[in-house]
TORTOR-840705 format. One record per residue (C-alpha): residue in three letters; x, y, z. Coordinates in steps of 0.2 Angstrom, whole numbers, plus 2048, in hexadecimal, padded with zeros to 3 digits. Example, Ala and Ser with C-alpha at 12.3 -4.5 7.8 and 13.67 -1.06 7.14 Angstrom:
BEGIN
ALA83E7EA827SER8447FB824
***
This chain:
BEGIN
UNK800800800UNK8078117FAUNK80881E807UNK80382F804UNK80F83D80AUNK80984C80CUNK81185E813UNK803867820UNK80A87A824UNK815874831UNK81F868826UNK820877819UNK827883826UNK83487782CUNK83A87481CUNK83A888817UNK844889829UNK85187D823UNK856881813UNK853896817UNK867899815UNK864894804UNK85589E801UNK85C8AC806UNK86C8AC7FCUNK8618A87EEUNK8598B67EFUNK8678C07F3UNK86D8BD7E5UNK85F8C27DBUNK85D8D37E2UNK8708D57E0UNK8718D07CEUNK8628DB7CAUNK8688EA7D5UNK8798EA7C8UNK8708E77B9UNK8648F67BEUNK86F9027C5UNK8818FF7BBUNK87D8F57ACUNK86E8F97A4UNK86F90C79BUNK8629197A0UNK852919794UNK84A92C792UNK83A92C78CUNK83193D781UNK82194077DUNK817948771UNK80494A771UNK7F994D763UNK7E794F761UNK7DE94974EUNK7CF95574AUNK7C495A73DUNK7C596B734UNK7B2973732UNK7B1980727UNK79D98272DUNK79898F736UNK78F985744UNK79F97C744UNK79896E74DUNK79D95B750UNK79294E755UNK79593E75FUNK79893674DUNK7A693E748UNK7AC93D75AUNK7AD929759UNK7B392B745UNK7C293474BUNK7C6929757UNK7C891C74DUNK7D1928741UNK7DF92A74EUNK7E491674AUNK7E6919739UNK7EF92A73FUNK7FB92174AUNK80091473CUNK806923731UNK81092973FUNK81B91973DUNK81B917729UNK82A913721UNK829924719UNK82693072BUNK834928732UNK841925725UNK83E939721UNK84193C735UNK854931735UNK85793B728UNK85694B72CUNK85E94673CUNK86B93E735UNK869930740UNK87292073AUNK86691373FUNK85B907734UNK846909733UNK8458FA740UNK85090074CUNK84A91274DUNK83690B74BUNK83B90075BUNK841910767UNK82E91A764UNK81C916769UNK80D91D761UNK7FD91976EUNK7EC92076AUNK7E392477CUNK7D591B77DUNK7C592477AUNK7CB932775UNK7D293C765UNK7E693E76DUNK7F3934767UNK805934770UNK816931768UNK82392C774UNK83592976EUNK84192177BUNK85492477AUNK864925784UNK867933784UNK85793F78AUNK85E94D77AUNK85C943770UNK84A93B774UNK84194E775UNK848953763UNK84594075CUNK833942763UNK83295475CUNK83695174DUNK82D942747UNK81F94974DUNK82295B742UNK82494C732UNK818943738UNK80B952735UNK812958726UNK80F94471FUNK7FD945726UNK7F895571FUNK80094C70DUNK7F393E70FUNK7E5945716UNK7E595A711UNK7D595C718UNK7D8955727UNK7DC95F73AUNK7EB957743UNK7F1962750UNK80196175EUNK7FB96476FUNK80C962779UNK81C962771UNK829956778UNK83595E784UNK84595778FUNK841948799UNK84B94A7ACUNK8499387B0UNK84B9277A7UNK83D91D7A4UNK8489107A5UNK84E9047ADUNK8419037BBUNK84E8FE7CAUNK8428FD7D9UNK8358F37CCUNK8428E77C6UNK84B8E37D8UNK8398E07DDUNK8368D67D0UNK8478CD7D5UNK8428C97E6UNK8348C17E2UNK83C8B87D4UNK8498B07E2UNK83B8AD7EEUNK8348A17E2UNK84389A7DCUNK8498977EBUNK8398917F3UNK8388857E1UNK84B87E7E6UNK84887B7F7UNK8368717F3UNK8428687E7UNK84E8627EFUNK84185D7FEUNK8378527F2UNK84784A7EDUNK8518457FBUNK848837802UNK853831810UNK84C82D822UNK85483A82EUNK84B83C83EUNK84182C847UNK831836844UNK835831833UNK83881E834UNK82781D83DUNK81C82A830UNK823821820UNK82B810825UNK81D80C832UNK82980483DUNK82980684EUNK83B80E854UNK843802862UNK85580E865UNK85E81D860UNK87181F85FUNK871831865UNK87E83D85FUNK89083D869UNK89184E86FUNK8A2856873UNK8A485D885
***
């Protein structure tokens, strides 16, 4: 007949209390690896932002919009925001920068995020160095408008905050990502420590000849202690 083992609180704690050395160096570890990465490996990430707002231009003399061409030009903020990353916006921003980087790695530095419900979009470009982010963001978005005016002449597209210098990196996150590394060794750990219970099944204690053997215990051999 199979026995069943099972771990009540109590068993779980004592095991935790055992192997809690290597818990906590695990852990340690973690938080030690992620606290260099943060603070003296990973670069700073700036981050600039520009906001614009997609309208309509009324030339009636109520000058009136409805909830239609509320919900029309919200949806025409998505078709907004894929002109903003063309091929065409941002090759003509590398080049009058003069930045020597390829479409796919400059489209990968900049974000284009409609809000929801609304008729603002944001551009945000993120670089190393926080100059160079605020000009980058200004001047897509100056193409940018140039191109969408091109393509749709009757359209409104207006700037409502221009990008200026970021103080702080967005990036990296150091308290987030020792946070996240804390937890990260705590399960780790905890994972390794279960492991390694599961697998070591040698008898230790005479508590444990009688739970798993189901013999009775009929002498010890105490430990010879030094005086």
């Amino acid at each position: 007949m199979e026995q069943e083992m099972t771990l009540d609180l109590r068993d779980l704690l004592e095991i935790i209390k055992k192997r809690w050395k290597m818990i906590f160096s695990v852990t340690t570890i973690c938080i030690l690896i992620s606290a260099l990465l943060s603070f003296f490996v990973l670069p700073p990430i700036y981050e600039a932002k520009v906001s614009i707002i997609i309208g309509k231009e009324d030339t009636s003399q109520e000058k009136r919009i409805d909830y239609n061409d509320i919900m029309m030009y919200q949806k025409l903020v998505k078709t907004y925001a894929s002109i903003a990353k063309s091929r065409t916006v941002v090759e003509k921003t590398i080049q009058k920068l003069s930045k020597q980087v390829t479409y796919d790695e400059f489209i990968s530095s900049i974000t284009v995020t409609p809000q929801p419900d609304t008729q603002i979009m944001d551009i945000k470009v993120q670089s190393k160095d926080p100059k160079d982010a605020m000009i980058t963001a200004n001047t897509l978005s100056q193409i940018f408008l140039e191109e969408s005016m091109r393509i749709y002449p009757t359209g409104s597209i207006q700037i409502i905050d221009n990008a200026v210098f970021p103080d702080k990196p967005v990036k990296p996150k150091k308290l987030l990502n020792i946070a996240i590394a804390f937890f990260l060794g705590i399960m780790i750990s905890l994972g390794a420590t279960f492991m390694l219970e599961y697998m070591d099944n040698t008898l230790k204690t005479e508590s444990d000849v009688e739970k798993y053997l189901e013999l009775p215990v009929i002498g010890i051999i105490p430990k010879e202690i030094d005086e």
